[in-house]
Backbone of each chain as nested JSON, in Angstrom:
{
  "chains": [
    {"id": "A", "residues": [
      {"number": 1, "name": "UNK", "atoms": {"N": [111.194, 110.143, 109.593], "CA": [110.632, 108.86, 109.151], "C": [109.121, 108.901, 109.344]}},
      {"number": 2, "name": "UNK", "atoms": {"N": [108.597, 108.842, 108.812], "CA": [106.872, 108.499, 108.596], "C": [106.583, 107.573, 109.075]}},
      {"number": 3, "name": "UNK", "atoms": {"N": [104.896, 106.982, 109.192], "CA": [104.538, 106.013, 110.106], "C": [104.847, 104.947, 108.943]}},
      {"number": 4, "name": "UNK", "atoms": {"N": [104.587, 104.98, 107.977], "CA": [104.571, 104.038, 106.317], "C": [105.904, 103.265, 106.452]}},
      {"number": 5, "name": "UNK", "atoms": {"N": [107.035, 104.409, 106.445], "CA": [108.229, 103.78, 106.708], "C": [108.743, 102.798, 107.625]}},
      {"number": 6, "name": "UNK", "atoms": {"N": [107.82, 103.351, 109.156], "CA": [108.349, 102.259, 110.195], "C": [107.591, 101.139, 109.985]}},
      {"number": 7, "name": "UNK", "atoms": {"N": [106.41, 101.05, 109.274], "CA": [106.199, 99.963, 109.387], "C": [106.211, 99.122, 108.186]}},
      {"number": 8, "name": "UNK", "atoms": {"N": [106.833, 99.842, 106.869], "CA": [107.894, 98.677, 105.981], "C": [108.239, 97.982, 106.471]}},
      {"number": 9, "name": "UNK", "atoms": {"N": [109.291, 98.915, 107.56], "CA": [110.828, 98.176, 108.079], "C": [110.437, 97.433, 108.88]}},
      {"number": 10, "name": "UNK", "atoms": {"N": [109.837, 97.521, 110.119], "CA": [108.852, 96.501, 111.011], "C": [108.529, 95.13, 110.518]}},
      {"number": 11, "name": "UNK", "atoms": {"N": [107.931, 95.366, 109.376], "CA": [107.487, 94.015, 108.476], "C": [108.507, 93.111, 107.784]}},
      {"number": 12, "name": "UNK", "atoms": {"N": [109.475, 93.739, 107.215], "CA": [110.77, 93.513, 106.863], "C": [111.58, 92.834, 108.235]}},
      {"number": 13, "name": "UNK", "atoms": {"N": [111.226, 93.331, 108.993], "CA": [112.064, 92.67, 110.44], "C": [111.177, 91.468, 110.539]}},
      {"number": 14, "name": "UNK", "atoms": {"N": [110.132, 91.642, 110.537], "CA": [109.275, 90.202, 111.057], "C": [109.405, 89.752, 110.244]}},
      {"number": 15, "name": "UNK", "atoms": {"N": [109.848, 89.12, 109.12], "CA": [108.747, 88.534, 108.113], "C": [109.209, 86.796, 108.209]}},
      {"number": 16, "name": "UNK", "atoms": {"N": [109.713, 86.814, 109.057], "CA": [110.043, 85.185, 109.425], "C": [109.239, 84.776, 110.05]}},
      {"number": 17, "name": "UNK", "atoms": {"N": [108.547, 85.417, 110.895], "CA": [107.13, 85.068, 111.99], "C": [105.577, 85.38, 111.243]}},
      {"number": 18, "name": "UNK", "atoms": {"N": [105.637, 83.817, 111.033], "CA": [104.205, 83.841, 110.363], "C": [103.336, 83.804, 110.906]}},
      {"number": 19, "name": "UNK", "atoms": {"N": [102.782, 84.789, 111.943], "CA": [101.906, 84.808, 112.564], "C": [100.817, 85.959, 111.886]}},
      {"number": 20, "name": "UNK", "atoms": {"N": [99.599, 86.235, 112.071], "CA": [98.971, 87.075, 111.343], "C": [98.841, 87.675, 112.884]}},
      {"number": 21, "name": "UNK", "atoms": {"N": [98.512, 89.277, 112.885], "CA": [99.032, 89.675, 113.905], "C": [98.27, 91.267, 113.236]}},
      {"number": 22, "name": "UNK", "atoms": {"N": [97.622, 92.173, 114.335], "CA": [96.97, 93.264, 114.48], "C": [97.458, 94.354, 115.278]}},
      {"number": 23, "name": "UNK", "atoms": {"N": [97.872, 95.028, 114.634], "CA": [98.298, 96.505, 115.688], "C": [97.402, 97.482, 115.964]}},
      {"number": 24, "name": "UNK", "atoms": {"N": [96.948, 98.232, 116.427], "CA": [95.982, 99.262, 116.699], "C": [97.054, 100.122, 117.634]}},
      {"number": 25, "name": "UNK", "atoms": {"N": [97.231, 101.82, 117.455], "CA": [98.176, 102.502, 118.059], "C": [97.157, 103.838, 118.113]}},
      {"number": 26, "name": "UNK", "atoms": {"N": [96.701, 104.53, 118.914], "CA": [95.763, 105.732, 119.596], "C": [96.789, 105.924, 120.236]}},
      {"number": 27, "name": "UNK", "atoms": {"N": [97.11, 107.5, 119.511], "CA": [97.841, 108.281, 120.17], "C": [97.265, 110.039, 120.051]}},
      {"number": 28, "name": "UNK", "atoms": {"N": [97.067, 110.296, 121.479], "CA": [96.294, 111.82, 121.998], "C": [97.209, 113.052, 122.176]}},
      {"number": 29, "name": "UNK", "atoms": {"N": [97.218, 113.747, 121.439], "CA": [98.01, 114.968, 121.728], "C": [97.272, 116.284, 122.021]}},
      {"number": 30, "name": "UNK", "atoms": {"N": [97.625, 116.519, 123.654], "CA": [96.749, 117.352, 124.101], "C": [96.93, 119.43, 123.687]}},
      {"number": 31, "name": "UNK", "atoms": {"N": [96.224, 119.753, 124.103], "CA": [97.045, 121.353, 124.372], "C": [97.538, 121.805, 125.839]}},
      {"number": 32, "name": "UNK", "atoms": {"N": [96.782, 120.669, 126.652], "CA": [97.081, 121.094, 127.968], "C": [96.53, 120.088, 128.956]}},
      {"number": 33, "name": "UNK", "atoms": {"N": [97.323, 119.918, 130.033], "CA": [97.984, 118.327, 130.416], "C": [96.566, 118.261, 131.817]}},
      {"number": 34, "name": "UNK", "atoms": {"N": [95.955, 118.845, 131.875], "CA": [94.524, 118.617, 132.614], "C": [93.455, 117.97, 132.309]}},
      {"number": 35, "name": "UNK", "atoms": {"N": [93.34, 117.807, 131.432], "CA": [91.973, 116.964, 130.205], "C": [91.739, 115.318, 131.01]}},
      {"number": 36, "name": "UNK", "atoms": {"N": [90.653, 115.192, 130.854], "CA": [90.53, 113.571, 131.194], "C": [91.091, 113.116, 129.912]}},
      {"number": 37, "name": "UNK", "atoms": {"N": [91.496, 112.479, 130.474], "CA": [92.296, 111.002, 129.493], "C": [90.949, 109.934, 129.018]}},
      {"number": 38, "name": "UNK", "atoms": {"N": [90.43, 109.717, 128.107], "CA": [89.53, 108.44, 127.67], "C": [89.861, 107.4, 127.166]}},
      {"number": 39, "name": "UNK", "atoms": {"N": [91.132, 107.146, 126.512], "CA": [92.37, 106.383, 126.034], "C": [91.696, 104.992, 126.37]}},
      {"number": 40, "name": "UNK", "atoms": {"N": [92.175, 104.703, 127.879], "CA": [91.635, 103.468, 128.717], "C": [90.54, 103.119, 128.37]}},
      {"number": 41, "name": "UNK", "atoms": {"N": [89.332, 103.506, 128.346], "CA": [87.906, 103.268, 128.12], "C": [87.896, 103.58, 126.682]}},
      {"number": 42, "name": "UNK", "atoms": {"N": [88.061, 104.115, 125.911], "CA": [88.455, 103.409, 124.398], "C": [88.739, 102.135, 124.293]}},
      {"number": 43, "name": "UNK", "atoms": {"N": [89.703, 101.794, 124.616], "CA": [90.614, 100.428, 124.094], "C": [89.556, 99.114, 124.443]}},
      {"number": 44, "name": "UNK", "atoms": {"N": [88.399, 99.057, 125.377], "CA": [87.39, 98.052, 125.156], "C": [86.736, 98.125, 124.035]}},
      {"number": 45, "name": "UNK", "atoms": {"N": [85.991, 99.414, 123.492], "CA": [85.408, 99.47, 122.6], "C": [85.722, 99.429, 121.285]}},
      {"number": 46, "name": "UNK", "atoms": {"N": [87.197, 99.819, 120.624], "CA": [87.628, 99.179, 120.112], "C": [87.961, 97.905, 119.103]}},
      {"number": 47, "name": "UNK", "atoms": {"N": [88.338, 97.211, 120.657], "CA": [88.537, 95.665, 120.558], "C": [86.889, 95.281, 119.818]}},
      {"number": 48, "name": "UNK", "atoms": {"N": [86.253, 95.683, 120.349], "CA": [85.024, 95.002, 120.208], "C": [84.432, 95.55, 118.818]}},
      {"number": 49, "name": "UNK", "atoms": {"N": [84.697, 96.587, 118.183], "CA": [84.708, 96.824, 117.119], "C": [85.671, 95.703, 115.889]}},
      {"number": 50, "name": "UNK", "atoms": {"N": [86.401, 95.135, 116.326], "CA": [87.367, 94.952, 115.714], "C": [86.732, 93.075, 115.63]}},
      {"number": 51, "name": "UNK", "atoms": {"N": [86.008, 92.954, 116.95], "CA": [85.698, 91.554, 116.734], "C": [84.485, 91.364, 116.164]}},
      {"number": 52, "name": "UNK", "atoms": {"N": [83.982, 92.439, 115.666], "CA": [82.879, 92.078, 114.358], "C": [83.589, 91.538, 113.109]}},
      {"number": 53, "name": "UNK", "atoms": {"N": [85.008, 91.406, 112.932], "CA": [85.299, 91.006, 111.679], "C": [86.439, 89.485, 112.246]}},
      {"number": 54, "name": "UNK", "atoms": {"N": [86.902, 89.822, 113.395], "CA": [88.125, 88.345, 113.371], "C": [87.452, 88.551, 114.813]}},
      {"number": 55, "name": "UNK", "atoms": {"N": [87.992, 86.835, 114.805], "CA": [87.343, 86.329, 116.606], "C": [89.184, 86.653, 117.669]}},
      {"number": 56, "name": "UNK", "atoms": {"N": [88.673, 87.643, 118.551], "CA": [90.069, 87.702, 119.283], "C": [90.443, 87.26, 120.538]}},
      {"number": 57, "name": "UNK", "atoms": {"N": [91.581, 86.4, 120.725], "CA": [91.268, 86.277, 122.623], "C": [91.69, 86.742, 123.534]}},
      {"number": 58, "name": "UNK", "atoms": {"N": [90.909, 86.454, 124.498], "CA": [91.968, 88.069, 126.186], "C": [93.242, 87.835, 125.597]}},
      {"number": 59, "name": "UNK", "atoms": {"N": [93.561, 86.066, 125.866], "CA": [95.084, 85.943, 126.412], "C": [95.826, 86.629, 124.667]}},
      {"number": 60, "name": "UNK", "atoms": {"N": [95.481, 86.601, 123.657], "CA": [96.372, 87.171, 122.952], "C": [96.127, 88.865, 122.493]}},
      {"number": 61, "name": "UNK", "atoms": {"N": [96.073, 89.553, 123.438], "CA": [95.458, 90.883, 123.46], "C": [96.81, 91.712, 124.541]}},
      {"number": 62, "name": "UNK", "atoms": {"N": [97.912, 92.333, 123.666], "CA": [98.72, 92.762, 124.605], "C": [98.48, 94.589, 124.718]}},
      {"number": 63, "name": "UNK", "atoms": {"N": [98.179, 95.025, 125.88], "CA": [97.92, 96.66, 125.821], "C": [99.217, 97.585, 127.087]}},
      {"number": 64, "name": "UNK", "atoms": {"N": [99.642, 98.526, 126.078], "CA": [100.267, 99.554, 126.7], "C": [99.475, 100.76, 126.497]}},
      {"number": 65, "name": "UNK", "atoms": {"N": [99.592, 101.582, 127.577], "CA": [99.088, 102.88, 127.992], "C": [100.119, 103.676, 127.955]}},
      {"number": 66, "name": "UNK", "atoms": {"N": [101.027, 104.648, 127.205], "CA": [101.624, 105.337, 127.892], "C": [101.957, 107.015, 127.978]}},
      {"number": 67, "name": "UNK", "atoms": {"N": [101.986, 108.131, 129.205], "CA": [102.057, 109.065, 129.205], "C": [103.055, 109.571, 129.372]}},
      {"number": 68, "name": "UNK", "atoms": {"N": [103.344, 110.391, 128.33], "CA": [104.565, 111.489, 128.691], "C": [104.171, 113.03, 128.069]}},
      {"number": 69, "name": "UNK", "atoms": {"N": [103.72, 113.568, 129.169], "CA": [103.397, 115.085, 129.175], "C": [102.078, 114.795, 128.677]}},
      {"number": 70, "name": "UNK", "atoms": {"N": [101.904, 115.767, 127.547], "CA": [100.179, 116.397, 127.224], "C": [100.274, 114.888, 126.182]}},
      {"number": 71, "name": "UNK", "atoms": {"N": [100.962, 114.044, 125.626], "CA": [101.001, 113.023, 124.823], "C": [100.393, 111.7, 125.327]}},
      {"number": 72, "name": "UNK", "atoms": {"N": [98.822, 111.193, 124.969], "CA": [98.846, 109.913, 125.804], "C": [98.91, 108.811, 124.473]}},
      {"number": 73, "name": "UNK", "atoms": {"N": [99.537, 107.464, 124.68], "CA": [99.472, 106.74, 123.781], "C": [99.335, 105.603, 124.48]}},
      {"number": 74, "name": "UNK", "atoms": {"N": [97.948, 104.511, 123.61], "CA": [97.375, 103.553, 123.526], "C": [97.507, 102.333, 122.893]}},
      {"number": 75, "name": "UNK", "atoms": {"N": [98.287, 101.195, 122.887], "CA": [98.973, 100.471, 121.561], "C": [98.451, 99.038, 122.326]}},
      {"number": 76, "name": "UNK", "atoms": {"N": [97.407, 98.748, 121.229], "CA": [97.155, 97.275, 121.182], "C": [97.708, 96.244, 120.427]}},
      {"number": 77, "name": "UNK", "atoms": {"N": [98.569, 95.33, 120.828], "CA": [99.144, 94.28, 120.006], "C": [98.148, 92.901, 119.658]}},
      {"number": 78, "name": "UNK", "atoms": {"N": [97.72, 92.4, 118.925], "CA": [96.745, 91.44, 118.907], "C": [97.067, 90.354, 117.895]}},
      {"number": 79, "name": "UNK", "atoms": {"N": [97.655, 89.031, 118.836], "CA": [97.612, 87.862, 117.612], "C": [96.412, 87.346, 117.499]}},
      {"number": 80, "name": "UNK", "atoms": {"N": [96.355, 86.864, 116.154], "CA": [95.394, 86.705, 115.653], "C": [95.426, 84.798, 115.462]}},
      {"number": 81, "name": "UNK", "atoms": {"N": [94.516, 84.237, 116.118], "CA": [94.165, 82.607, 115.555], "C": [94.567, 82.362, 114.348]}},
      {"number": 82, "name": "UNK", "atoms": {"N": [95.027, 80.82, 114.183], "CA": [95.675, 80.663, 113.071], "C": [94.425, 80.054, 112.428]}}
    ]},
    {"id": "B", "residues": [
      {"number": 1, "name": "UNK", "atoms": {"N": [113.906, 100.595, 116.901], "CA": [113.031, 102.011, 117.318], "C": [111.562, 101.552, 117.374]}},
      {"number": 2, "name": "UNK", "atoms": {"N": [111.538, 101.302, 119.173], "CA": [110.115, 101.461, 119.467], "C": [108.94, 102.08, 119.047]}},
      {"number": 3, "name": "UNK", "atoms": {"N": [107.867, 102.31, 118.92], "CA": [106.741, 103.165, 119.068], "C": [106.633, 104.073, 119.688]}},
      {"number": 4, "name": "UNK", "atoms": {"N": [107.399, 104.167, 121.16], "CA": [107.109, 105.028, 122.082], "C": [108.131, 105.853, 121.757]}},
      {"number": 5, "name": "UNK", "atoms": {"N": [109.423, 105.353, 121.169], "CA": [110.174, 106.372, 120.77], "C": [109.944, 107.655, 119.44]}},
      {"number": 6, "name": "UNK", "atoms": {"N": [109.501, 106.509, 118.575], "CA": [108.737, 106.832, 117.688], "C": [107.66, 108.407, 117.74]}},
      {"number": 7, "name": "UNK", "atoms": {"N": [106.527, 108.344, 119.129], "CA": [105.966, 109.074, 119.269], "C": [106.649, 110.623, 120.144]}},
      {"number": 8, "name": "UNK", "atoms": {"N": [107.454, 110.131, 120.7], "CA": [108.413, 111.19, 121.574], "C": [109.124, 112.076, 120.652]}},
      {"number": 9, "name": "UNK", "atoms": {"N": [109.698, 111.138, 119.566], "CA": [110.63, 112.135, 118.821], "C": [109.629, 113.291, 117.918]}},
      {"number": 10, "name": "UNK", "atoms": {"N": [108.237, 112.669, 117.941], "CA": [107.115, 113.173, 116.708], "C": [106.789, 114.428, 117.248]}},
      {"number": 11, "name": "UNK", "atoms": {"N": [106.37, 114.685, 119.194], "CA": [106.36, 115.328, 120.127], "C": [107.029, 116.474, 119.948]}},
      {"number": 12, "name": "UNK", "atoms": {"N": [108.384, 116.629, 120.342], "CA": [109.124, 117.262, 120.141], "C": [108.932, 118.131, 118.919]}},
      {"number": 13, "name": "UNK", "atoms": {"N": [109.027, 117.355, 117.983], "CA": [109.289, 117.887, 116.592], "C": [108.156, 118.795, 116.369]}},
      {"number": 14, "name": "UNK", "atoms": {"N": [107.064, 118.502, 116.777], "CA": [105.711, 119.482, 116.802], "C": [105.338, 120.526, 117.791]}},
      {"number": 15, "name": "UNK", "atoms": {"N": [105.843, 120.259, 118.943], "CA": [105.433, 120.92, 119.56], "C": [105.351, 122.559, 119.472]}},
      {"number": 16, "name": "UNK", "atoms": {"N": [105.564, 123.102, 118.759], "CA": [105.001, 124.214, 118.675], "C": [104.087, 124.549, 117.863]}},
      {"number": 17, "name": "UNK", "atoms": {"N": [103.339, 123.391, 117.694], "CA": [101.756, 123.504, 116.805], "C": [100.932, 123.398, 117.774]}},
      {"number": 18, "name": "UNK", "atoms": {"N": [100.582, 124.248, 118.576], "CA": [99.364, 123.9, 119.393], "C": [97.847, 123.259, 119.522]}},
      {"number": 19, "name": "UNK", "atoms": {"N": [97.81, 122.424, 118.732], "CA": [96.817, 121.485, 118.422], "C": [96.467, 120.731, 119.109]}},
      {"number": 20, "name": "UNK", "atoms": {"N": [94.945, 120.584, 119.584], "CA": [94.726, 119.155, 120.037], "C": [94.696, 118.432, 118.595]}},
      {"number": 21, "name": "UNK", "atoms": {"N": [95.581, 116.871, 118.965], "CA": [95.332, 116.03, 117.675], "C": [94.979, 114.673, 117.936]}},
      {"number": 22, "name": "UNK", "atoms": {"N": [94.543, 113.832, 117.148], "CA": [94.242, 112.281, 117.427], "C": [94.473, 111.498, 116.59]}},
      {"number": 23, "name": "UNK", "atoms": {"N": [95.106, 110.348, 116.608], "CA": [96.049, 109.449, 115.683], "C": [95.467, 108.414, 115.974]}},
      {"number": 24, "name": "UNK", "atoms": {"N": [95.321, 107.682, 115.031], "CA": [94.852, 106.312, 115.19], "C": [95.176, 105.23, 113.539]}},
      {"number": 25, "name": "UNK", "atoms": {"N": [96.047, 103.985, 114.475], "CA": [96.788, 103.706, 113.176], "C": [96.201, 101.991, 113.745]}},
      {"number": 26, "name": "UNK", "atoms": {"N": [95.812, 101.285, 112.474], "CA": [95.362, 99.949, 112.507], "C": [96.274, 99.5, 111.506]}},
      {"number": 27, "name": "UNK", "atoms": {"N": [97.222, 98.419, 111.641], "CA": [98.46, 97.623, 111.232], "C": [97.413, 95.824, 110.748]}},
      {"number": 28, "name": "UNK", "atoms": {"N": [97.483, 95.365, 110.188], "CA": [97.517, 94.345, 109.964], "C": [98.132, 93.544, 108.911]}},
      {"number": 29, "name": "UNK", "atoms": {"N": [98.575, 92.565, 109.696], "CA": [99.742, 91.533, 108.791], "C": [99.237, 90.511, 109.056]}},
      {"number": 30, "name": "UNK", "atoms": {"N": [99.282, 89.938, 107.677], "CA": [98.59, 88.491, 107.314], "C": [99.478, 87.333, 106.879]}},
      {"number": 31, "name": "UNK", "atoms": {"N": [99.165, 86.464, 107.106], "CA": [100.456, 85.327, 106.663], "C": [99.856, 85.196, 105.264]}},
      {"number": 32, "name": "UNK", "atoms": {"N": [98.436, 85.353, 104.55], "CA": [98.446, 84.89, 103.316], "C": [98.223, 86.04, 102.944]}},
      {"number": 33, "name": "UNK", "atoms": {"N": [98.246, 86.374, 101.279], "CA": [97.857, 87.771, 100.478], "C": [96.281, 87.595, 100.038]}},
      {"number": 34, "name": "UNK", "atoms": {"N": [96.113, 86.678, 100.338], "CA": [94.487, 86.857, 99.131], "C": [93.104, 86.631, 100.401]}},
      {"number": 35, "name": "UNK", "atoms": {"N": [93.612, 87.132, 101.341], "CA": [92.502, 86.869, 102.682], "C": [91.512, 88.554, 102.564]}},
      {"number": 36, "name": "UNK", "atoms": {"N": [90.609, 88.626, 103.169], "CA": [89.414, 89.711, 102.65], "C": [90.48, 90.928, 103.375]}},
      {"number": 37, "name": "UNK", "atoms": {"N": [90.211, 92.418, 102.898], "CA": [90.703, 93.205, 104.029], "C": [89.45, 94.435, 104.854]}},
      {"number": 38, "name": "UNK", "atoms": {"N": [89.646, 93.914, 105.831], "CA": [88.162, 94.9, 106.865], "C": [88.834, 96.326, 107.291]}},
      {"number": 39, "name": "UNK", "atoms": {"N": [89.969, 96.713, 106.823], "CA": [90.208, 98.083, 106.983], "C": [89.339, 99.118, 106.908]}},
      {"number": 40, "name": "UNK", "atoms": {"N": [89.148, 99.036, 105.403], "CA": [87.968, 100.255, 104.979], "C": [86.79, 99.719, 105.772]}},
      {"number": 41, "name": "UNK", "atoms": {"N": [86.337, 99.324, 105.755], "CA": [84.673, 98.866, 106.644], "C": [85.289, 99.466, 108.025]}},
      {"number": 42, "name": "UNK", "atoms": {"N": [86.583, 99.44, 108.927], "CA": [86.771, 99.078, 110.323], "C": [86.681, 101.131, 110.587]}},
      {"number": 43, "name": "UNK", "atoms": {"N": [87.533, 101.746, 109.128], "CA": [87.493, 102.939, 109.802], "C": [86.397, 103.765, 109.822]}},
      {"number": 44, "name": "UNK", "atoms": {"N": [85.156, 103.843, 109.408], "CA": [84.12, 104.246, 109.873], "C": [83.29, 104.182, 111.287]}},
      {"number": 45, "name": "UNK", "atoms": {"N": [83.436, 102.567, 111.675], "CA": [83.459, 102.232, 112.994], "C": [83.806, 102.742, 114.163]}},
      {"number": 46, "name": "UNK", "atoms": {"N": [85.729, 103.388, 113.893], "CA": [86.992, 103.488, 114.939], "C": [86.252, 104.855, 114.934]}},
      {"number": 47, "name": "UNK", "atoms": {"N": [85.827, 105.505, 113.628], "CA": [85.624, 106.858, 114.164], "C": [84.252, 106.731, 114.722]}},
      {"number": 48, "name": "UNK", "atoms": {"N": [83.426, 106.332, 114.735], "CA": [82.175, 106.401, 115.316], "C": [82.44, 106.068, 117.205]}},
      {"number": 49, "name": "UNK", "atoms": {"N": [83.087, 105.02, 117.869], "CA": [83.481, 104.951, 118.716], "C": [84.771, 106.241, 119.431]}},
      {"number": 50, "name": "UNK", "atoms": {"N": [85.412, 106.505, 118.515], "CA": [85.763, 107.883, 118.905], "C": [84.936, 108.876, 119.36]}},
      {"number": 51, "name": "UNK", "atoms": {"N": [84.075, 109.065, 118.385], "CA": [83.287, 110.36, 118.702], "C": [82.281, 110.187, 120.101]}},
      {"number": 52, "name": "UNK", "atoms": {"N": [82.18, 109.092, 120.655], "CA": [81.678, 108.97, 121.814], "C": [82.245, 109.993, 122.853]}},
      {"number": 53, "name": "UNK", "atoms": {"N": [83.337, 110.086, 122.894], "CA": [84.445, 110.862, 123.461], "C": [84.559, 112.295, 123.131]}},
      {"number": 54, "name": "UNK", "atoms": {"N": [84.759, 113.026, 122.33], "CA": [84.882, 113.972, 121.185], "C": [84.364, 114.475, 119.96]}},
      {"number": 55, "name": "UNK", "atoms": {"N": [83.87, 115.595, 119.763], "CA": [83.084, 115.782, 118.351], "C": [84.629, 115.894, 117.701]}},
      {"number": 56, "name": "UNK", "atoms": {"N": [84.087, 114.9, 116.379], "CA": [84.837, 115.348, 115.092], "C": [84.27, 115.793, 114.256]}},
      {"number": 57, "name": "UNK", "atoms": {"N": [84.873, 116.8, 113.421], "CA": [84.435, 117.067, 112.142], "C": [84.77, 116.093, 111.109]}},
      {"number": 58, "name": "UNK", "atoms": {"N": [83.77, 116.25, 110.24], "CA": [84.438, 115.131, 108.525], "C": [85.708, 115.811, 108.085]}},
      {"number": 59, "name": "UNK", "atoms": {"N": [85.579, 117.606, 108.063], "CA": [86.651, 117.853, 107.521], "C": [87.895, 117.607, 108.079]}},
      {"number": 60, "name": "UNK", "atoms": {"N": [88.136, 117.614, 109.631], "CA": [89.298, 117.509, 109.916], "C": [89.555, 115.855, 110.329]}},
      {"number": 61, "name": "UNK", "atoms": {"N": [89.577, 115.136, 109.587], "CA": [89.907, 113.814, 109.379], "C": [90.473, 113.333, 108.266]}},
      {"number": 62, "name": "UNK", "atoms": {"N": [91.89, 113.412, 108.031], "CA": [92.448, 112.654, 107.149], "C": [92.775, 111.437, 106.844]}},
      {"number": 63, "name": "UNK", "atoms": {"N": [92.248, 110.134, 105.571], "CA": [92.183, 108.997, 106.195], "C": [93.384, 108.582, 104.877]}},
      {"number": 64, "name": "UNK", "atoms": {"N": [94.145, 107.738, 105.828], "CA": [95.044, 107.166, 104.327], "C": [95.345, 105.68, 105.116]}},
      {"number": 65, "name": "UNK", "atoms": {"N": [95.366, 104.681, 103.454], "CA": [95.117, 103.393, 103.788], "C": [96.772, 103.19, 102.352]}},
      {"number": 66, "name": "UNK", "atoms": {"N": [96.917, 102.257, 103.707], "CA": [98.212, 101.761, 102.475], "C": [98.644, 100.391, 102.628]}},
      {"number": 67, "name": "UNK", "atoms": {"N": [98.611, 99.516, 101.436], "CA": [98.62, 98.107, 101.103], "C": [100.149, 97.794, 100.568]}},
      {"number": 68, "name": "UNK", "atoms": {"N": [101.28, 97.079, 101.654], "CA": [102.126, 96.734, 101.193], "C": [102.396, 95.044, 101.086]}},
      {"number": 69, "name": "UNK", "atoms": {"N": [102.373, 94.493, 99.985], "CA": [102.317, 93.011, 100.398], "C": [100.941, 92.715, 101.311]}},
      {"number": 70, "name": "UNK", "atoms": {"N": [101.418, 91.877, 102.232], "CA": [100.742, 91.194, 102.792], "C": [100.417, 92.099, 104.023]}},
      {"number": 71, "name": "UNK", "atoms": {"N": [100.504, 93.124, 103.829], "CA": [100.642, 94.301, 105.193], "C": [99.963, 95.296, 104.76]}},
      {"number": 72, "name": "UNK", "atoms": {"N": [98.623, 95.807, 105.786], "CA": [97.85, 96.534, 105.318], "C": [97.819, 97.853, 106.86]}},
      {"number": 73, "name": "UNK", "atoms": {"N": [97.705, 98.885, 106.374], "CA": [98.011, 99.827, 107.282], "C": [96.908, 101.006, 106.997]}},
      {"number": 74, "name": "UNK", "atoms": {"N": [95.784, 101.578, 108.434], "CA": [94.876, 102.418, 107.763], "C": [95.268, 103.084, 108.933]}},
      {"number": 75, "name": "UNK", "atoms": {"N": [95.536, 104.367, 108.555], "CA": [96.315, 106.149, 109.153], "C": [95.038, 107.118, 109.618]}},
      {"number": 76, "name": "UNK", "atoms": {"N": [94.059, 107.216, 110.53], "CA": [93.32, 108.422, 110.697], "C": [94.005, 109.207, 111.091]}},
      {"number": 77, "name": "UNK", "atoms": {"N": [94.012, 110.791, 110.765], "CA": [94.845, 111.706, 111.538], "C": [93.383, 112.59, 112.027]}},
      {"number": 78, "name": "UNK", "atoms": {"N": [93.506, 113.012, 112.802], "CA": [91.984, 113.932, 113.161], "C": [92.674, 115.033, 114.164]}},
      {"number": 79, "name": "UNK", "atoms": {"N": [92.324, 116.464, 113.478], "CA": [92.473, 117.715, 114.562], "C": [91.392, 117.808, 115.546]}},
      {"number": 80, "name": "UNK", "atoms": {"N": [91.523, 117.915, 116.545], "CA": [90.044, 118.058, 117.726], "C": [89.741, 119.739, 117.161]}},
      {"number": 81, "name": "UNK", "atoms": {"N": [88.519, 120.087, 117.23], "CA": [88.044, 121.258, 117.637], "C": [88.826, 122.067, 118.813]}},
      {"number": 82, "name": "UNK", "atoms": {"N": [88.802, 123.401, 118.709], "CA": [89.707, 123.735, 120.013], "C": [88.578, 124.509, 121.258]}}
    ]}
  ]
}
């Protein structure tokens, strides 16, 4: 399944929740599991990229970090003001 | 099927491409269709704040943007230098 696909179906699942709503997903695939991680200190800059175009707030700003092996992944969920 | 599952199964499936790689996927869903879209403007940005971190090349950056409905989805794929 492709990323295109999951997020047809994703949308297809939501589409009762009319919320306007922002995903951002940074995901690092290393060669070897020693590397600093920058992931974390990304995800401010980012955001702040992102609020040159829509106004966003802490409280609707949801962030996972997560590592498994040389793989780090970064997934910002962001509702967006109505 | 989570994201995180999503990325685990992707893991696997690659892992014997020894690549450093970097993914970066911006999702946005809108409750109306005819609102502006800041995708294209945003991914020049995402990569400029990347590269704070990492040299990229132009060439190894593949960018694909895809408009379904009211659901707009922009795909960087980027190989790191090794």
């Amino acid at each position: 399944m492709s990323f295109f696909d999951y997020f047809k179906t994703k949308k297809q699942n939501t589409a009762s929740i009319a919320k306007e709503r922002l995903q951002i997903i940074v995901a690092h695939e290393r060669t070897t599991r020693n590397q600093p991680d920058y992931l974390p200190q990304l995800q401010q800059e980012l955001l702040d990229v992102i609020r040159k175009y829509v106004s966003i707030r802490e409280e609707d700003i949801q962030v996972q970090l997560d590592k498994n092996g040389n793989c780090s992944v970064l997934e910002l969920n962001v509702t967006l003001p109505e």
